[in-house]
N, C-alpha and C positions, 0 to 999 in steps of 0.2 A: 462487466455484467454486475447488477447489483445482487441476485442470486434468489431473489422471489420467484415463487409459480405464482403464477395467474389468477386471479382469483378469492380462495376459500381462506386466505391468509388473516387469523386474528391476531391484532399488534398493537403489543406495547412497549411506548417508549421509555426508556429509564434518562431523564435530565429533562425539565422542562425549563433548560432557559432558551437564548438564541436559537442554536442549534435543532434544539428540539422543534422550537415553533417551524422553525422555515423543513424541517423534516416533515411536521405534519400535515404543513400548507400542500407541502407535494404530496402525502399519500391521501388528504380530500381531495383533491381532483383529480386524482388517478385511480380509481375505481378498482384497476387493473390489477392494481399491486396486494389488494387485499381490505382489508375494515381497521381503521385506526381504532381501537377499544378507549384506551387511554394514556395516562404519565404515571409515572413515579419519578419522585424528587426529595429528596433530605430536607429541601427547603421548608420548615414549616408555616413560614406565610407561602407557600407556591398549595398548599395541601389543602384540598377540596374546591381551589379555586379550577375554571375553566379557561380553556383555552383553544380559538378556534369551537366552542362548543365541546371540547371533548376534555373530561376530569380529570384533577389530579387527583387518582385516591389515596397517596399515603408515603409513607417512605422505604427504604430497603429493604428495611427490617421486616415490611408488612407485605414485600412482593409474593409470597408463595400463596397467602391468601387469596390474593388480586388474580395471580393463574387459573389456580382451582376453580373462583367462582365468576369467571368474566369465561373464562375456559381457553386461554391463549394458546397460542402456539408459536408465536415468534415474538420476539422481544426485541429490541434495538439499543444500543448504547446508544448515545448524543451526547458526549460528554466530549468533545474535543479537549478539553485539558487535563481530564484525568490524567495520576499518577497510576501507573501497573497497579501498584498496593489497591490502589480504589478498584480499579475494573477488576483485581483478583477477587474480592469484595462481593462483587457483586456477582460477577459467575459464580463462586461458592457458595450464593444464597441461595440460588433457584436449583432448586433439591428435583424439579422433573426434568429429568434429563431428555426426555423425547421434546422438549421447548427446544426450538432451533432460536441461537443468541449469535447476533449481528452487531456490527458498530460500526460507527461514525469514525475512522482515522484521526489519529491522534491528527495537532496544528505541526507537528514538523514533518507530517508524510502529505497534507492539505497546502502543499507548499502557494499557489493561489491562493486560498484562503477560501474561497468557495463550496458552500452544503448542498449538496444535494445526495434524494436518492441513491442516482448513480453510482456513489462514492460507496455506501454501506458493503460492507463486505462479511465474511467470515471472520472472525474473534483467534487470532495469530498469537503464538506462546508468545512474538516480540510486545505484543499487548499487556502482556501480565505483566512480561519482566519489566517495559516501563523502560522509558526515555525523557532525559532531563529534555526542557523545553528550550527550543532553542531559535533566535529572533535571528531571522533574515533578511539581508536587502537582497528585495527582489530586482529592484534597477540594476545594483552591480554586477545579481547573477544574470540576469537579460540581456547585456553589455558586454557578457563572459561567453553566451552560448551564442544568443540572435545571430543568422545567415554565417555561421562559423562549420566549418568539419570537424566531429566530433566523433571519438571513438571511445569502445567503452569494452575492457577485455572482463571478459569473464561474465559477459552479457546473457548468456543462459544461465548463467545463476542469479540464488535470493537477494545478493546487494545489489551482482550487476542489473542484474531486470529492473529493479526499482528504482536504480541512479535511470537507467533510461526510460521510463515512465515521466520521471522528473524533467528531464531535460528536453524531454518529446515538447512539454509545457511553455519553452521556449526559442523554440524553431529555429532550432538550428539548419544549417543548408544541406548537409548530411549526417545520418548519424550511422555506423559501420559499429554492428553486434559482434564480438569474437568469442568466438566460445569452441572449447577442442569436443563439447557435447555435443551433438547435433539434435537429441532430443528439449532440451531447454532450451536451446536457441531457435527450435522448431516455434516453440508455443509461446513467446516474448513476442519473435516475430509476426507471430498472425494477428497475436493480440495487437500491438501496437499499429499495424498497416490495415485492421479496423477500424482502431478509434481514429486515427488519422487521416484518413482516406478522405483523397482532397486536398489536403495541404502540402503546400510545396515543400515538401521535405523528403529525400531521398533515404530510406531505411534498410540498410544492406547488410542479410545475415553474413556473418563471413566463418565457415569450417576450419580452423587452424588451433596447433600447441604452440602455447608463447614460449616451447623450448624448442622449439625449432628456429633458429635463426633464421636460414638461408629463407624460409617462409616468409617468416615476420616482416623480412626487409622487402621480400619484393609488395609486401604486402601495404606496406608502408608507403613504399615511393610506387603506387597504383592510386590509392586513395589521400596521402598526403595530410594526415589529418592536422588541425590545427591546436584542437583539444583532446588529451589523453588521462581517462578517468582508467587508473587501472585495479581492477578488483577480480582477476584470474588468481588462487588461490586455494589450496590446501587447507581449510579453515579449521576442522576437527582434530585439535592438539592430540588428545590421548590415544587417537585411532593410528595419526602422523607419526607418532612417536615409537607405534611399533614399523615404521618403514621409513625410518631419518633419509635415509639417498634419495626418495622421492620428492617427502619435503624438500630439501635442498636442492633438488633439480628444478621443481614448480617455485616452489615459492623463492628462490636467492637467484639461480639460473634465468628461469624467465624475468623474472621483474627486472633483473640486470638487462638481459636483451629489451625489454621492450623499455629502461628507459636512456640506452644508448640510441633506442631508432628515434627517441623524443627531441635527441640534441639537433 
């Protein structure tokens, strides 16, 4: 979901290059989505030019104005290659915090490479902190996943949801969610058997602890998988650290079982 009501939505975009243009293409002929107001851009030759008919008024510095007197309420990032530092930047600038702030996914979550709508989402602390940019072949990753069994532990979590988002992208012939949560592997799962629906691709939550062996294995030689993305994990060091046995049982214990059931 891209996270728009219906409607009463006035919007501006912050990047008026690429990005921004094919953003805006979509929100003129979506009526739906709300009234595109206009841009803001650093570019000084980008400033007061128009585009698609709709202005750019100015640059970063000058957005609280541009709120105030256009009277916005959503804003958009479009910058796919910003660094954290910039988009931290630019959230810090818009001082009305009732503006609801969207963006465009950095280029190594756009793994396609593809803009649209659909994609804009909620503005994620991993957005501030910033990710170096990172260039992929997509052929060899499409050659890695296409028509393969692929499993992905720790699937109702924040990495694991989002490796399987990624790999949804490249159809594989199964993909088999593991997660010992049942609530995050509830909500990956609907999500994805959503947007997929249709595609030959079998999507199977599966309820298990990757410390449980005797599981693991029947679990293994049931599904067979050929690809094992493993991101089951105790990730919060300082919290881990007042319960070292756990850590050591999740993160050394399972990751040992699940990459003997790999051999």
């Amino acid at each position: 979901k891209s996270g728009f009501k219906r409607g009463g939505e006035r919007i501006l975009i912050i990047g008026a290059g690429d990005a921004g243009e094919v953003i805006s293409r979509e929100l003129i002929r979506r009526c739906d989505l709300g009234t595109l107001i206009g841009f803001i851009d650093d570019d000084k030759e980008k400033i007061g030019k128009r585009i698609h008919n709709i202005t750019v008024f100015g640059s970063v510095k000058e957005i609280n104005d541009v709120l105030e007197k256009e009277q916005i309420n959503t804003v958009i990032i479009a910058i796919p290659t910003a660094s954290g530092k910039q988009i931290k930047r630019i959230v810090e600038n818009i001082k009305n915090k009732k503006v609801k702030i969207k963006i465009l996914p950095g280029l190594y979550e756009l793994v396609d490479g593809k803009v649209s709508v659909s994609r804009v989402r909620e503005v994620r602390i991993e957005d501030l902190l910033g990710r170096e940019p990172v260039d992929l072949n997509l052929e060899e990753i499409s050659e890695y996943l296409k028509d393969k069994r692929v499993m992905v532990t720790g699937g109702g979590g924040s990495i694991g949801g989002e490796l399987a988002r990624q790999i949804c992208r490249f159809e594989p012939k199964s993909l088999v969610l593991l997660d010992h949560s049942e609530n995050g592997l509830f909500h990956i799962n609907l999500e994805l058997e959503g947007k997929w629906a249709g595609v030959e691709m079998e999507i199977v939550p599966v309820v298990a602890d990757i410390r449980n062996r005797d599981k693991m294995n029947k679990i293994f030689k049931k599904y067979m998988p050929e690809v094992v993305f493993h991101a089951a994990a105790h990730k919060h060091v300082p919290m881990m650290e007042y319960h070292p046995d756990e850590a050591v049982m999740n993160n050394i214990i399972g990751t040992k079982n699940v990459a003997e059931f790999c051999r």
